[in-house]
C-alpha positions as CSV (number, residue, x, y, z in Angstrom):
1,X,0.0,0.0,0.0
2,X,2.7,2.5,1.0
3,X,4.0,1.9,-2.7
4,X,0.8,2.5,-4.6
5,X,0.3,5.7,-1.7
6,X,4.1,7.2,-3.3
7,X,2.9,6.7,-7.0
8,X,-0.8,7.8,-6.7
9,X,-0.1,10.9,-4.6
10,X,2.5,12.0,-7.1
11,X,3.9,16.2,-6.0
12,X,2.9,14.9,-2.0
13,X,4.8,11.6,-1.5
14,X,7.5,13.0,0.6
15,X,4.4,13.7,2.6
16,X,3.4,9.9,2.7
17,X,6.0,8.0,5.2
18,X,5.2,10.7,7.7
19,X,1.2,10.5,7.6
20,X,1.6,6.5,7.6
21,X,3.7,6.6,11.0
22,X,0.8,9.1,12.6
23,X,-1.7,6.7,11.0
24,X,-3.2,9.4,9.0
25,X,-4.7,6.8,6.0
26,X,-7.4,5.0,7.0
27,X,-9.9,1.9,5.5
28,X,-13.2,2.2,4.9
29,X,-13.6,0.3,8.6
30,X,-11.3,3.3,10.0
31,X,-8.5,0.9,10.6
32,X,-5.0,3.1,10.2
33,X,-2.8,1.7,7.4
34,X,0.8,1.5,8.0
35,X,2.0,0.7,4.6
36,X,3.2,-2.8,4.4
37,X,-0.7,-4.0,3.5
38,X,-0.8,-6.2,0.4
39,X,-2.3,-3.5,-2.5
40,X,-6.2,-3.9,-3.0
41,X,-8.0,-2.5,-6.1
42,X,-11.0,-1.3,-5.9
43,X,-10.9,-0.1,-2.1
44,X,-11.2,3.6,-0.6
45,X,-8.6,4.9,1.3
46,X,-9.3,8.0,3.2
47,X,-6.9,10.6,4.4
48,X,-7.4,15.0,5.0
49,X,-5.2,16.5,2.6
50,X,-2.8,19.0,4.3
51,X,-3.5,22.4,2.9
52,X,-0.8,24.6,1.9
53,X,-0.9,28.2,3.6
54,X,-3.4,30.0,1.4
55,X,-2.9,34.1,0.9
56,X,-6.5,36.0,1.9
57,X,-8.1,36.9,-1.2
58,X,-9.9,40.5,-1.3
59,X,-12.9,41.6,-1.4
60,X,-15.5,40.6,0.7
61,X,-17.8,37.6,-0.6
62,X,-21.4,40.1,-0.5
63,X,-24.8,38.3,-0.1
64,X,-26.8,39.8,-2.5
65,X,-30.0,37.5,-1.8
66,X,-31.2,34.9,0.4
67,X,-34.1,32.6,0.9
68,X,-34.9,29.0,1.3
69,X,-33.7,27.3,-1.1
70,X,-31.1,30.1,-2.6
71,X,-28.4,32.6,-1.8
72,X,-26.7,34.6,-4.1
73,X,-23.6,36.4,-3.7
74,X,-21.6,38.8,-5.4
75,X,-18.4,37.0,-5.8
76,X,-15.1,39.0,-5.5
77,X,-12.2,38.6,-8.3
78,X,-9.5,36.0,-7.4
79,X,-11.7,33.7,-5.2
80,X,-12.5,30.2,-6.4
81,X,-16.3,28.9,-6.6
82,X,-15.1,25.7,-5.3
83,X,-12.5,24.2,-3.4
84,X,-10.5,22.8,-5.6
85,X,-6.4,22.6,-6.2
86,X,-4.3,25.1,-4.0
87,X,-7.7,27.0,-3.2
88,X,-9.5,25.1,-0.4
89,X,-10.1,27.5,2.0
90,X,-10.1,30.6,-0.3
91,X,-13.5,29.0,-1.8
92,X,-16.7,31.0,-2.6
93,X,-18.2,27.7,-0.9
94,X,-16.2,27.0,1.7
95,X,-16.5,30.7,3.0
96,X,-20.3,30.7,2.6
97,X,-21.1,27.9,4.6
98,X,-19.1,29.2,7.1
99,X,-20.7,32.9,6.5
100,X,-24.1,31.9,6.9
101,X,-23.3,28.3,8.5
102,X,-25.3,26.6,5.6
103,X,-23.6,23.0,5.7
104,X,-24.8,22.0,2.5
105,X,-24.6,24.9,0.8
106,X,-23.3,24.1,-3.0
107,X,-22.6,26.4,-6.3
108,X,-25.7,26.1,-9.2
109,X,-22.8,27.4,-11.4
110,X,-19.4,28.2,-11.6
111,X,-17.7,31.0,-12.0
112,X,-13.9,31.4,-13.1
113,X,-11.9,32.0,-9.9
114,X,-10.2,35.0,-12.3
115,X,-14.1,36.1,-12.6
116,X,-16.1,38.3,-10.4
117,X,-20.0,38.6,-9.8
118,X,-23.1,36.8,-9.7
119,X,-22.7,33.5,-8.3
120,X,-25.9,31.4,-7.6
121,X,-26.1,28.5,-4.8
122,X,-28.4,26.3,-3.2
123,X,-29.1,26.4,0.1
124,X,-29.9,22.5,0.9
125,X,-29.1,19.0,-1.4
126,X,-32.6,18.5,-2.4
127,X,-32.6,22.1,-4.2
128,X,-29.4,21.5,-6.0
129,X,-30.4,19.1,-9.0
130,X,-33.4,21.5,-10.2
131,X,-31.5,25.1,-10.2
132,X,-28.4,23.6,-11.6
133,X,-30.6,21.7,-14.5
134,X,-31.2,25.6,-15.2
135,X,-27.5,25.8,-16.5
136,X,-27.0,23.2,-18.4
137,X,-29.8,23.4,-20.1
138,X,-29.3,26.8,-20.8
139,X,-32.8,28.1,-19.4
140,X,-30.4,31.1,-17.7
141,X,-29.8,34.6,-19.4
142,X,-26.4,35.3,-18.4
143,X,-24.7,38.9,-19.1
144,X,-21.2,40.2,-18.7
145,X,-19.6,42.9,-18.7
146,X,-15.8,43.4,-19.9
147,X,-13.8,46.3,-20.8
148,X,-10.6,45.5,-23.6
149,X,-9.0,46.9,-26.6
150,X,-11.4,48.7,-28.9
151,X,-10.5,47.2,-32.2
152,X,-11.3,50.4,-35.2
153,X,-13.3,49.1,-37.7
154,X,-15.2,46.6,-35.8
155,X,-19.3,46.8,-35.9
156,X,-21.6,46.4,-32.4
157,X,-23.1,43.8,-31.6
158,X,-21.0,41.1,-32.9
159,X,-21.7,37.3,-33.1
160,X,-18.5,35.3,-32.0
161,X,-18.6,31.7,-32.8
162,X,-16.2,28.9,-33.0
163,X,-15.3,25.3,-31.2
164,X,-13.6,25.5,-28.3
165,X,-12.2,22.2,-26.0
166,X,-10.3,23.0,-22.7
167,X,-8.6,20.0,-21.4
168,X,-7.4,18.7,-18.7
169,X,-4.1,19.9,-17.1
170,X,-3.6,22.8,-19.9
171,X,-3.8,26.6,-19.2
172,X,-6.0,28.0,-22.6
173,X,-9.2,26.7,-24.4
174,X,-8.2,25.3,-27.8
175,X,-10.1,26.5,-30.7
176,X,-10.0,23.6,-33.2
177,X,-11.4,23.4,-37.2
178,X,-14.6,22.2,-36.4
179,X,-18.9,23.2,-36.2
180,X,-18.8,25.6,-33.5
181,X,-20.1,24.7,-29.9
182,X,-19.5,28.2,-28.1
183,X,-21.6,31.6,-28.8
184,X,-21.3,34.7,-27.8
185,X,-23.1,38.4,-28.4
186,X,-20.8,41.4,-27.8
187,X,-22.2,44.8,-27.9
188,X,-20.3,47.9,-27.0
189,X,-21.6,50.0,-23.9
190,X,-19.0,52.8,-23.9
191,X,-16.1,53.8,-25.3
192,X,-13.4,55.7,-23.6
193,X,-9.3,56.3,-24.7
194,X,-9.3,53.3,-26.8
195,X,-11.0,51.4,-24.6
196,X,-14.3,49.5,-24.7
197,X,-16.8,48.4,-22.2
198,X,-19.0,45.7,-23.0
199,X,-21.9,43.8,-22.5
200,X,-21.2,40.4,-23.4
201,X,-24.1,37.3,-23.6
202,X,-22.8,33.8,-24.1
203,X,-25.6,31.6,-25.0
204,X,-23.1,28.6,-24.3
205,X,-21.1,27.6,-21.3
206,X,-17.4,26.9,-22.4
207,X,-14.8,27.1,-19.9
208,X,-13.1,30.6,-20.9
209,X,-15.7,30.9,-23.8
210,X,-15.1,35.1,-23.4
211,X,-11.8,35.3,-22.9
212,X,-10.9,33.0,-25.6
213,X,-14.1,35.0,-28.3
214,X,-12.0,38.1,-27.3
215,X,-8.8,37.1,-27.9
216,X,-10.4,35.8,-31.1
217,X,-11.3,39.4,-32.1
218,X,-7.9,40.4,-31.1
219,X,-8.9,42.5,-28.3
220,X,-8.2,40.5,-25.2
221,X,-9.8,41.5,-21.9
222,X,-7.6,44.3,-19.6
223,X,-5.6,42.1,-17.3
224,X,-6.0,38.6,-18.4
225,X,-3.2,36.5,-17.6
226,X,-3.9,33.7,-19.7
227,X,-5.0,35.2,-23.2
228,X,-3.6,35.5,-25.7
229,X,-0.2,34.5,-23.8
230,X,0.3,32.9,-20.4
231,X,1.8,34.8,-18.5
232,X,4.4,34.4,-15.6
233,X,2.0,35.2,-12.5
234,X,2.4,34.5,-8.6
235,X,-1.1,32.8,-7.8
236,X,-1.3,35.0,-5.2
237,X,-0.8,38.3,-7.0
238,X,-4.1,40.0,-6.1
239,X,-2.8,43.1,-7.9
240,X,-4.0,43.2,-11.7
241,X,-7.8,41.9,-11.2
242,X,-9.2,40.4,-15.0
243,X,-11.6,43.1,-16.3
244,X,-14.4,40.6,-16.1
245,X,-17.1,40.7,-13.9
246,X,-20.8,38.4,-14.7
247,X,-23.4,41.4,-14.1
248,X,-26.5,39.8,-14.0
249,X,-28.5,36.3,-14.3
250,X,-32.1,36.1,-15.0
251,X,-34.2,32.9,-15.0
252,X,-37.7,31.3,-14.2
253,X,-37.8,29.8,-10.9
254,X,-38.3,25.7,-11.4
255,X,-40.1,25.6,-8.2
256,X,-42.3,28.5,-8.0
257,X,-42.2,29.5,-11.5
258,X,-41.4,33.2,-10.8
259,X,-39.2,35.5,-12.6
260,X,-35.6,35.6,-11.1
261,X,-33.1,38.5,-11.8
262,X,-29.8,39.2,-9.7
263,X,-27.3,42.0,-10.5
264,X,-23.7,42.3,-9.4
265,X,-22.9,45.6,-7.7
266,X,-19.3,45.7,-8.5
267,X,-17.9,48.2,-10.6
268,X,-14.8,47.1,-13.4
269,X,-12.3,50.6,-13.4
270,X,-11.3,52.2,-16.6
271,X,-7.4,50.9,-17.4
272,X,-4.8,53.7,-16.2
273,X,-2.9,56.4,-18.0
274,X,-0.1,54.2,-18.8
275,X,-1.9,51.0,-19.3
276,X,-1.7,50.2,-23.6
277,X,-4.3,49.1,-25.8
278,X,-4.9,48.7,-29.5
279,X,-4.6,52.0,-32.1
């Protein structure tokens, strides 16, 4: 067991010898292992991961409604919708059940932990299947709003298309040579110094569907780190906040069959003096 513990724990197995002597993996009976076990497919081990010291992200996690079966928050830039990878504790869910000590509180939806705004969650497990059924079958209006590059010659509203696959383990969305399965609406809101600010509707769910349609205009939105190059960035740089915020959701209820709109409150700044952008 202590062999299959090293390989399947891969970055962490210096981490394994030392939670086998304080009988930190247990079996499914709650028996601690101690390694020299005979392997077994097909049984659970269980073990609490130890969680790396995690860098508070700002901006407060705002409740923008509440009531039995939902809360909605307003979601701050940098924070994760769920735990997940080095963001356990720095969770949109994790810090609302705590918040408003709702146990089995769980995201419809998910937002990009680079993405700020509405974020939608069910308050209890028997809730959860009908409101996130809303998503995937695309019964939610979702709007956006962006500010990037303000490409001359371009005509408002645009209809960005294309087919985009994000797989596992890699940074960027690839956009491959084939029917398109991601949509999006852009129309401009403002204009300011180069500049746009925009109200963007994707009528698909793509991971990094809008950052990758910008990019594919050639106007990527202010501050992304991934589009159209990865950059170099500490994880915990809180400083340069992705000019990306979802604004508003709007749905009928599945349970009471009522109309449903939520609004973010937060406010995406204009880019700086010194901050480039397309001629």
């Amino acid at each position: 067991m202590r062999d299959f513990l090293l390989t399947k724990l891969g970055p962490a197995r210096d981490e394994v010898d030392p939670m086998l002597a304080d009988g930190a993996f247990v079996d499914s009976s709650g028996t601690p292992l101690t390694g020299g076990e005979a392997y077994q497919p097909h049984t659970f081990i269980w073990f609490h991961r130890r969680l790396r010291d995690e860098a508070e992200v700002p901006g407060e996690l705002v409740v923008l409604h509440r009531d039995e079966r939902l809360v909605v928050f307003d979601k701050p830039h940098f924070l994760s919708t769920i735990p997940r990878g080095r963001h356990v504790l720095q969770s949109a869910v994790v810090k609302a059940r705590q918040l408003l000590d709702l146990p089995e509180l769980t995201a419809a939806h998910r937002l990009d932990r680079a993405t700020a705004g509405v974020l939608l969650m069910t308050t209890e497990r028997r809730w959860r299947a009908p409101y996130q059924s809303l998503f995937s079958d695309r019964a939610v209006e979702k709007t956006y709003e962006a500010i990037a590059p303000l490409r001359p010659g371009l005509v408002f509203p645009l209809e960005v298309e294309s087919h985009l696959v994000k797989q596992v383990g890699t940074m960027q969305a690839e956009t491959l040579e084939l029917p398109p399965n991601a949509h999006t609406t852009i129309d401009l809101l403002e204009a300011r110094g180069g500049w746009g600010r925009f109200a963007v509707r994707p009528t698909t769910g793509r991971t990094h569907q809008i950052r990758a349609h910008f990019t594919q205009l050639r106007m990527p939105i202010l501050n992304d780190p991934l589009y159209p190059n990865v950059l170099d960035t500490n994880i915990d740089d809180f400083s340069s906040p992705l000019a990306l915020v979802s604004r508003s959701l709007e749905f009928i209820d599945p349970i009471d069959k009522t109309i449903r709109r939520f609004t973010s409150r937060r406010r995406l700044p204009w880019p700086g003096p010194n901050q480039s952008c397309l001629g």
